[in-house]
PyMOL Python script that loads the backbone (N, CA, C, O; Angstrom):
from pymol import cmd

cmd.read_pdbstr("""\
ATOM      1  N   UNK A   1      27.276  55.786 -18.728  1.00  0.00           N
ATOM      2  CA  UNK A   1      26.043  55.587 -18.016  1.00  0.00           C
ATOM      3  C   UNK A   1      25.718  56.853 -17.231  1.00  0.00           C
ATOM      4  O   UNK A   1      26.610  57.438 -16.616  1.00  0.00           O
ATOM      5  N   UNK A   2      24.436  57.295 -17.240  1.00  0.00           N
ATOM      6  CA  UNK A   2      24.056  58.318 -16.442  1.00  0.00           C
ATOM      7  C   UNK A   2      22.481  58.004 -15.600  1.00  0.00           C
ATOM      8  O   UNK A   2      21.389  57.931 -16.164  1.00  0.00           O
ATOM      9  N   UNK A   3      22.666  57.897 -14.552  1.00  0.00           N
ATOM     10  CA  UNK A   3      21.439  58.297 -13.635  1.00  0.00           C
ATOM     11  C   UNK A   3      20.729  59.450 -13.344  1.00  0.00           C
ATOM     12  O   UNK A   3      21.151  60.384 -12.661  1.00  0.00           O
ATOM     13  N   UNK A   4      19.273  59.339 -14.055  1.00  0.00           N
ATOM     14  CA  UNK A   4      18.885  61.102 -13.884  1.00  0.00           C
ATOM     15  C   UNK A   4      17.870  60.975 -12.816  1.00  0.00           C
ATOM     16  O   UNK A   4      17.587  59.881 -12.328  1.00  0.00           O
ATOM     17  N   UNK A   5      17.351  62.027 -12.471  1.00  0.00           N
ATOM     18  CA  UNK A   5      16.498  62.196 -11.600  1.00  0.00           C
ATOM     19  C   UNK A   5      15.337  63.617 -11.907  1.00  0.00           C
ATOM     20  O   UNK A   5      15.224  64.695 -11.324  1.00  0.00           O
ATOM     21  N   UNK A   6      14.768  63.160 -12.809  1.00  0.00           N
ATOM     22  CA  UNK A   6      13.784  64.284 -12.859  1.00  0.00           C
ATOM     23  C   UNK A   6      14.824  64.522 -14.255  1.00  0.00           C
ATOM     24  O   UNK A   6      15.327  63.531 -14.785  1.00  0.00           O
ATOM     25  N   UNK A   7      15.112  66.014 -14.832  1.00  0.00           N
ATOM     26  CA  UNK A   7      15.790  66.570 -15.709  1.00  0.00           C
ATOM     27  C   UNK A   7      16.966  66.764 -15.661  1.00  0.00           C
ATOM     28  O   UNK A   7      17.744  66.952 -16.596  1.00  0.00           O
ATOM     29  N   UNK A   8      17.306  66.705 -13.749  1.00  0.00           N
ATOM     30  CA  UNK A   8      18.683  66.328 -13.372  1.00  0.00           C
ATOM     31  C   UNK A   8      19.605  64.834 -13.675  1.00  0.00           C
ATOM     32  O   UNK A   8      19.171  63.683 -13.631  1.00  0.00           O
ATOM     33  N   UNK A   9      20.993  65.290 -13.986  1.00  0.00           N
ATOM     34  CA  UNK A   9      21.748  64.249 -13.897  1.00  0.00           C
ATOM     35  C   UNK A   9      22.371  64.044 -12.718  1.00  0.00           C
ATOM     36  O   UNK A   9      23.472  64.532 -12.467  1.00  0.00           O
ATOM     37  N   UNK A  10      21.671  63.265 -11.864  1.00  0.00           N
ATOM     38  CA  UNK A  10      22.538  62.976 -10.775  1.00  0.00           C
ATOM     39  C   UNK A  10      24.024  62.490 -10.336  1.00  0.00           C
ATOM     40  O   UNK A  10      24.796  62.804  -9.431  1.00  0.00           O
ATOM     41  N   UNK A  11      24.051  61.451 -11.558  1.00  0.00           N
ATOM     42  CA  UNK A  11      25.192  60.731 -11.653  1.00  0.00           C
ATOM     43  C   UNK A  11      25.895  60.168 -12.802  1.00  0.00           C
ATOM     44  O   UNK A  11      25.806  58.940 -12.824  1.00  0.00           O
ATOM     45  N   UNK A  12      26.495  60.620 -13.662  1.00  0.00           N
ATOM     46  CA  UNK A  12      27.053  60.569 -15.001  1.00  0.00           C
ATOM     47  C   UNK A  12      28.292  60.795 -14.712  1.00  0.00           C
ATOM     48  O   UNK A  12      28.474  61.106 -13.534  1.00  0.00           O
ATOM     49  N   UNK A  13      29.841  60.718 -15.825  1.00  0.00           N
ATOM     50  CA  UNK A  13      30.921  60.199 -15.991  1.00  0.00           C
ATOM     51  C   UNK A  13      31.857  61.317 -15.376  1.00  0.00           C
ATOM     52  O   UNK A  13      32.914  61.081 -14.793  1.00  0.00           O
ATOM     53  N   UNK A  14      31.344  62.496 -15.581  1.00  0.00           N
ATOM     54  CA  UNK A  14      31.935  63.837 -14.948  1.00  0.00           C
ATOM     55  C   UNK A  14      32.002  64.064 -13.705  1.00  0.00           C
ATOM     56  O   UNK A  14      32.952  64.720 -13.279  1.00  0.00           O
ATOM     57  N   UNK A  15      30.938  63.540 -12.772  1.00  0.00           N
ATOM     58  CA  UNK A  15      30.788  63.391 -11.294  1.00  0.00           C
ATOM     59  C   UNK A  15      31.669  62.390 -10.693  1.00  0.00           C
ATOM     60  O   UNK A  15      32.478  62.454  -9.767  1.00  0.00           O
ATOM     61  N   UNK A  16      31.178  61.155 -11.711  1.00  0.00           N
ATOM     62  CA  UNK A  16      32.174  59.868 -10.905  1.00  0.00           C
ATOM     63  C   UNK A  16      33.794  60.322 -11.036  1.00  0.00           C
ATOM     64  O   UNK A  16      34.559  59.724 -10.280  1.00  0.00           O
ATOM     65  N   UNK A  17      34.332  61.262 -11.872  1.00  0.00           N
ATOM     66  CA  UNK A  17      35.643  61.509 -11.943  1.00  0.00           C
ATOM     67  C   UNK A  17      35.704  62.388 -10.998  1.00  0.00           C
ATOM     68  O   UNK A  17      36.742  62.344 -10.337  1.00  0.00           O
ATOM     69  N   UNK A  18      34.800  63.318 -10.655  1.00  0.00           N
ATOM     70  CA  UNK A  18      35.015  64.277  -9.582  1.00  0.00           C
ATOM     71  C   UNK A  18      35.110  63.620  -8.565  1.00  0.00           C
ATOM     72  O   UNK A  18      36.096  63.898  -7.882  1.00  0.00           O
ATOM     73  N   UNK A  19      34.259  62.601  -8.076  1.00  0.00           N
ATOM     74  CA  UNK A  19      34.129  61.939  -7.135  1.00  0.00           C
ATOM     75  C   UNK A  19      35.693  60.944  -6.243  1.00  0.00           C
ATOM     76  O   UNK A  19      36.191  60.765  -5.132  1.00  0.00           O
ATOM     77  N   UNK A  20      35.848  60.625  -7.467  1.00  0.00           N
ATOM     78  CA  UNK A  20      37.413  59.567  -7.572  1.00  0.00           C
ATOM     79  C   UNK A  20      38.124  60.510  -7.212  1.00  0.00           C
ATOM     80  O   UNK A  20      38.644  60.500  -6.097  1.00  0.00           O
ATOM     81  N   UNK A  21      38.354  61.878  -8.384  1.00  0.00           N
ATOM     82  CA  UNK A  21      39.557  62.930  -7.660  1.00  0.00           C
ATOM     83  C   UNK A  21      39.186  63.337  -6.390  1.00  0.00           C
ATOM     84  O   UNK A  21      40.264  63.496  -5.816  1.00  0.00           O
ATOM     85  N   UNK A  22      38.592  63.513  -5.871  1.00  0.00           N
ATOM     86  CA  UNK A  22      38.459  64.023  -4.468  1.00  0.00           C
ATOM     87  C   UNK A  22      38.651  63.104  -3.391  1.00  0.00           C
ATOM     88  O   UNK A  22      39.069  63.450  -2.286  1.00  0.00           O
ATOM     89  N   UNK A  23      38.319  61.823  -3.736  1.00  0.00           N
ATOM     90  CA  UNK A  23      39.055  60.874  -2.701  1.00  0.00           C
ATOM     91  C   UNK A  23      40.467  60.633  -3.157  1.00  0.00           C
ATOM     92  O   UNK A  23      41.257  60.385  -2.246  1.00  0.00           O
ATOM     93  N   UNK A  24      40.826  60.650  -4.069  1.00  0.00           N
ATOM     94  CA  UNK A  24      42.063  60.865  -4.301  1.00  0.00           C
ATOM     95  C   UNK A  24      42.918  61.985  -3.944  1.00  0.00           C
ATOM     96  O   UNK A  24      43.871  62.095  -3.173  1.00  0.00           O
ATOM     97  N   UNK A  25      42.518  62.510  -4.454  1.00  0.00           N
ATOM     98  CA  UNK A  25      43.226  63.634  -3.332  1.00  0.00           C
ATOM     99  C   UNK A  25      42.784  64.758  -2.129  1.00  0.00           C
ATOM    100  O   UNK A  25      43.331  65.792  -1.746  1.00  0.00           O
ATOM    101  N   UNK A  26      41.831  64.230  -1.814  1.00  0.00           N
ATOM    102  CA  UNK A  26      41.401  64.422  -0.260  1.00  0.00           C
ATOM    103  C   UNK A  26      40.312  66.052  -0.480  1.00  0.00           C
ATOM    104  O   UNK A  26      39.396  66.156   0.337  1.00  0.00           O
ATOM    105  N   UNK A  27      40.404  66.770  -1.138  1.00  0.00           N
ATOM    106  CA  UNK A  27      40.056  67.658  -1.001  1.00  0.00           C
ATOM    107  C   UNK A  27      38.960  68.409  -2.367  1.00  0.00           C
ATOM    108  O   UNK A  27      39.376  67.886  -3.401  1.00  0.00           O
ATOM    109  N   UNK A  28      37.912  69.278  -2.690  1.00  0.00           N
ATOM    110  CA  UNK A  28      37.084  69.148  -3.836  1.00  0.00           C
ATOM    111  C   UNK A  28      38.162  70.335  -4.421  1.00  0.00           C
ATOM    112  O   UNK A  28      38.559  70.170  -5.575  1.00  0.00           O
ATOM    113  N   UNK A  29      38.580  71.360  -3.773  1.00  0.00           N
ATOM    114  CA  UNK A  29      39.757  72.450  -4.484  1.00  0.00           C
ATOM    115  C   UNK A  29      41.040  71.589  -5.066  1.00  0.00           C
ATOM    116  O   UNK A  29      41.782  72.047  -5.935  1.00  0.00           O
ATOM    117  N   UNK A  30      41.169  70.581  -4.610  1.00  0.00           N
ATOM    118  CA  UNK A  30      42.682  69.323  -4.877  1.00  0.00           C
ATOM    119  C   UNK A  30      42.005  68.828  -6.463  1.00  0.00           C
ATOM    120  O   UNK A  30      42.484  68.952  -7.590  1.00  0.00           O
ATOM    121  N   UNK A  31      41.159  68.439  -6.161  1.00  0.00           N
ATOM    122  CA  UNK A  31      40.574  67.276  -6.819  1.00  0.00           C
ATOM    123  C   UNK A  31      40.022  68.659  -8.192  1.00  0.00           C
ATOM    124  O   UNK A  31      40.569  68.317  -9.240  1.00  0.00           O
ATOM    125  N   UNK A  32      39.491  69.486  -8.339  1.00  0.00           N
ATOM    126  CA  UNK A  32      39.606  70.053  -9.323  1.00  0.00           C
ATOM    127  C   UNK A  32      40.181  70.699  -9.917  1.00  0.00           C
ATOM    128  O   UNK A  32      39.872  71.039 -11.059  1.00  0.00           O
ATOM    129  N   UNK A  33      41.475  71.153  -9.133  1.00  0.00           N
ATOM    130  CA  UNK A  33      42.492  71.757 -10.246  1.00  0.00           C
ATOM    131  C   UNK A  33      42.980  70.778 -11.204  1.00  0.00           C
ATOM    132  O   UNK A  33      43.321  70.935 -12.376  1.00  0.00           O
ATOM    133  N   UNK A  34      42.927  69.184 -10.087  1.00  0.00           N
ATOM    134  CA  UNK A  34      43.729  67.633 -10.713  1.00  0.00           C
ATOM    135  C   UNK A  34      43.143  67.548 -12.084  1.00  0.00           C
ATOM    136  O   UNK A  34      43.815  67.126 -13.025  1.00  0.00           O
ATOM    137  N   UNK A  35      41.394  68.099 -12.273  1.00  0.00           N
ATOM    138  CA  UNK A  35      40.673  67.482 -13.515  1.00  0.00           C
ATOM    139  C   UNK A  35      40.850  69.012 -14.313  1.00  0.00           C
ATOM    140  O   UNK A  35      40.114  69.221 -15.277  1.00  0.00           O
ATOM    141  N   UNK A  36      41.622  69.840 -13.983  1.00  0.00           N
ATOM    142  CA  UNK A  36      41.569  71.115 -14.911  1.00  0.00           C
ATOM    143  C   UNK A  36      40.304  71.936 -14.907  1.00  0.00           C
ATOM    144  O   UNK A  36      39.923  72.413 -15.976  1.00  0.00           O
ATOM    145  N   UNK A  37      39.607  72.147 -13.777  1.00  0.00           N
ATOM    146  CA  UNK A  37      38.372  72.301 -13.489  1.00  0.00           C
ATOM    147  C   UNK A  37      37.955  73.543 -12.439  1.00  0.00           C
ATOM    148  O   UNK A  37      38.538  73.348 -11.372  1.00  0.00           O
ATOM    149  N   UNK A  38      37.190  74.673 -12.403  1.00  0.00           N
ATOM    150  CA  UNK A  38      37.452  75.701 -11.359  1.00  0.00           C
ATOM    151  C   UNK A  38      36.986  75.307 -10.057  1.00  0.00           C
ATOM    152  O   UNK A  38      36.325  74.273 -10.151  1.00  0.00           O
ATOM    153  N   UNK A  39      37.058  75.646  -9.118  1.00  0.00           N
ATOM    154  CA  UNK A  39      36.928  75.088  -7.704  1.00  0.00           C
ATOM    155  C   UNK A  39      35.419  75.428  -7.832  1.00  0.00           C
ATOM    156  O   UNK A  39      34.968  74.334  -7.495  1.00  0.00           O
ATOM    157  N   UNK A  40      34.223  76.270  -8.112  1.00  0.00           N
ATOM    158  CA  UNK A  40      33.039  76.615  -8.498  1.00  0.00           C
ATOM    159  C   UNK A  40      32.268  75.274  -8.972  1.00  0.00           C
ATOM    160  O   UNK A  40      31.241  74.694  -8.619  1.00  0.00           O
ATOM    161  N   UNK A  41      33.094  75.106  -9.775  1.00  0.00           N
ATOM    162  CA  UNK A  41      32.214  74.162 -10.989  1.00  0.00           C
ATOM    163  C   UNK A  41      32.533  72.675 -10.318  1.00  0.00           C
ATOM    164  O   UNK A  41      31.740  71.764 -10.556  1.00  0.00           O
ATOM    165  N   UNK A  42      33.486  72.472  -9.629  1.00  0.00           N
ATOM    166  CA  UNK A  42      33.362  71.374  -8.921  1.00  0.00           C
ATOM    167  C   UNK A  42      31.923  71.394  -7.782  1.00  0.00           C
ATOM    168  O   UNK A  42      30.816  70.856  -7.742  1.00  0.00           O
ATOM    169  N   UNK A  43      32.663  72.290  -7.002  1.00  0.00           N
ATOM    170  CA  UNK A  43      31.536  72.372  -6.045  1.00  0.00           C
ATOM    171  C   UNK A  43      29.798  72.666  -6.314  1.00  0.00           C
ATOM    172  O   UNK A  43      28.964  72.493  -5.424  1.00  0.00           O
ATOM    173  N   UNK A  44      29.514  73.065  -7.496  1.00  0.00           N
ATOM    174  CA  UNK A  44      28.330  72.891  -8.478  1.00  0.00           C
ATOM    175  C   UNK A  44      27.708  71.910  -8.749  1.00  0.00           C
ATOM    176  O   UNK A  44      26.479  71.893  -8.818  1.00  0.00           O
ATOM    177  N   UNK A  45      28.683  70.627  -9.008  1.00  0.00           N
ATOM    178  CA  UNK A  45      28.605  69.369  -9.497  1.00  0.00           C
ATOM    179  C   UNK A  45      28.289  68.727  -7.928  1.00  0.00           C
ATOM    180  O   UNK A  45      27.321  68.003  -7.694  1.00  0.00           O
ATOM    181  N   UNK A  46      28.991  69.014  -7.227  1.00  0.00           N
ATOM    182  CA  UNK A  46      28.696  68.346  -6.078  1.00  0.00           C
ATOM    183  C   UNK A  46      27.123  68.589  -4.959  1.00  0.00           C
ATOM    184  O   UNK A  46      26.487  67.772  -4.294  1.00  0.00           O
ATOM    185  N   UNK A  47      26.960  69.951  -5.153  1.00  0.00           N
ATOM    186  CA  UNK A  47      26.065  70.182  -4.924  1.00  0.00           C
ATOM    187  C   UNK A  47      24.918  69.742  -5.466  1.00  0.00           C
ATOM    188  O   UNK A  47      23.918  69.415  -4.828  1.00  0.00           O
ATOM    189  N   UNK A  48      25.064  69.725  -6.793  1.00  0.00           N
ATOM    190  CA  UNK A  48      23.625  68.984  -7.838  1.00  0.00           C
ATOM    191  C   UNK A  48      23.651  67.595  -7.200  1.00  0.00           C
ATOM    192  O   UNK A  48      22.591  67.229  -6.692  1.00  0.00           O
ATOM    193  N   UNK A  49      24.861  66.636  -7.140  1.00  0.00           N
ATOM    194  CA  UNK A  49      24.640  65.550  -6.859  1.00  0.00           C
ATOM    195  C   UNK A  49      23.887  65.449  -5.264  1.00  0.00           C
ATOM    196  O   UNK A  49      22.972  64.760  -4.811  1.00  0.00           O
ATOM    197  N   UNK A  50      24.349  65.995  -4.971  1.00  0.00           N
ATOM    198  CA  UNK A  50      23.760  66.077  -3.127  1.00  0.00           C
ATOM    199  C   UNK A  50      21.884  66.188  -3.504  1.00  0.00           C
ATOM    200  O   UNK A  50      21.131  65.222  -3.381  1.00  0.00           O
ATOM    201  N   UNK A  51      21.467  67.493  -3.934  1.00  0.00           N
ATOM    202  CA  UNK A  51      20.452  67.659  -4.341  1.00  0.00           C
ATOM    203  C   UNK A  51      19.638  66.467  -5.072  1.00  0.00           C
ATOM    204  O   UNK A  51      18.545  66.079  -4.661  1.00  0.00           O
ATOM    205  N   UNK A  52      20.227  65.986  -6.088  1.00  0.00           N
ATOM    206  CA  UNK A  52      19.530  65.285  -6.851  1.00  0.00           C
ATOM    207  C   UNK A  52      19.020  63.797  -6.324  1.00  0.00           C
ATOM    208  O   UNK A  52      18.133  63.102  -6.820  1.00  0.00           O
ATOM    209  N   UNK A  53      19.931  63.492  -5.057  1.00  0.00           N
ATOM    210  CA  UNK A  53      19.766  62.379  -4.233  1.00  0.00           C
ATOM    211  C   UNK A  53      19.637  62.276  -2.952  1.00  0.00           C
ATOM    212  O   UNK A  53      19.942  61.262  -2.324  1.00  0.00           O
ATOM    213  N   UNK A  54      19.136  63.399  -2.414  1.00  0.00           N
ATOM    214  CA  UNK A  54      18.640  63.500  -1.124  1.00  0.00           C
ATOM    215  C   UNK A  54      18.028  63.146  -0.879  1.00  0.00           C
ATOM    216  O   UNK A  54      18.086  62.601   0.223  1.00  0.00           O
ATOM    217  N   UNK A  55      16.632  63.083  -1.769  1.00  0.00           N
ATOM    218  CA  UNK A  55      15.459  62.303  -1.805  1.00  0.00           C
ATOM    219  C   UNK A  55      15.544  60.930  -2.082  1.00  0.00           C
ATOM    220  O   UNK A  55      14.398  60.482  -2.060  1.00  0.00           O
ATOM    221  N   UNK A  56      16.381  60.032  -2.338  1.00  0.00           N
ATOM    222  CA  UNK A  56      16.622  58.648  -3.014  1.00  0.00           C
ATOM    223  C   UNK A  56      16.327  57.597  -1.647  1.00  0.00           C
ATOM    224  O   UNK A  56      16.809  57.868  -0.547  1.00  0.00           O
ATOM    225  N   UNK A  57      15.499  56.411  -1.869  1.00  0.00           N
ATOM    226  CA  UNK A  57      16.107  55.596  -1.048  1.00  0.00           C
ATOM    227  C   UNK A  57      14.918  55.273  -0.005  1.00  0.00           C
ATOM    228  O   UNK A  57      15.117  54.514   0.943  1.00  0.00           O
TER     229      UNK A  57
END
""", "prot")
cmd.dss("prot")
cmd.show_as("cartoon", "prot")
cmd.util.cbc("prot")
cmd.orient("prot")
């Protein structure tokens, strides 16, 4: 399942795992080495999501 917003994906299967690892392990640098992932491209993902739902609501 993915939630878009405009052309953005706000919320699709790659985020919610980012999302889980980072409460899982407390931190977005923790949480993306956990998914094999560069600390950049996490924080990318997180940022889009922030963006894409700021406006929501």
């Amino acid at each position: 399942m993915r939630i878009r917003n405009g052309d953005a994906v706000a919320l699709g299967p790659g985020k919610v795992d980012l999302l889980e690892a980072i409460r899982e392990h407390g931190s977005i640098s923790a949480a993306a080495r956990s998914l094999d992932m560069s600390y950049r491209r996490a924080w990318l993902l997180i940022d889009e999501l922030n963006r894409s739902t700021a406006h929501c609501g």
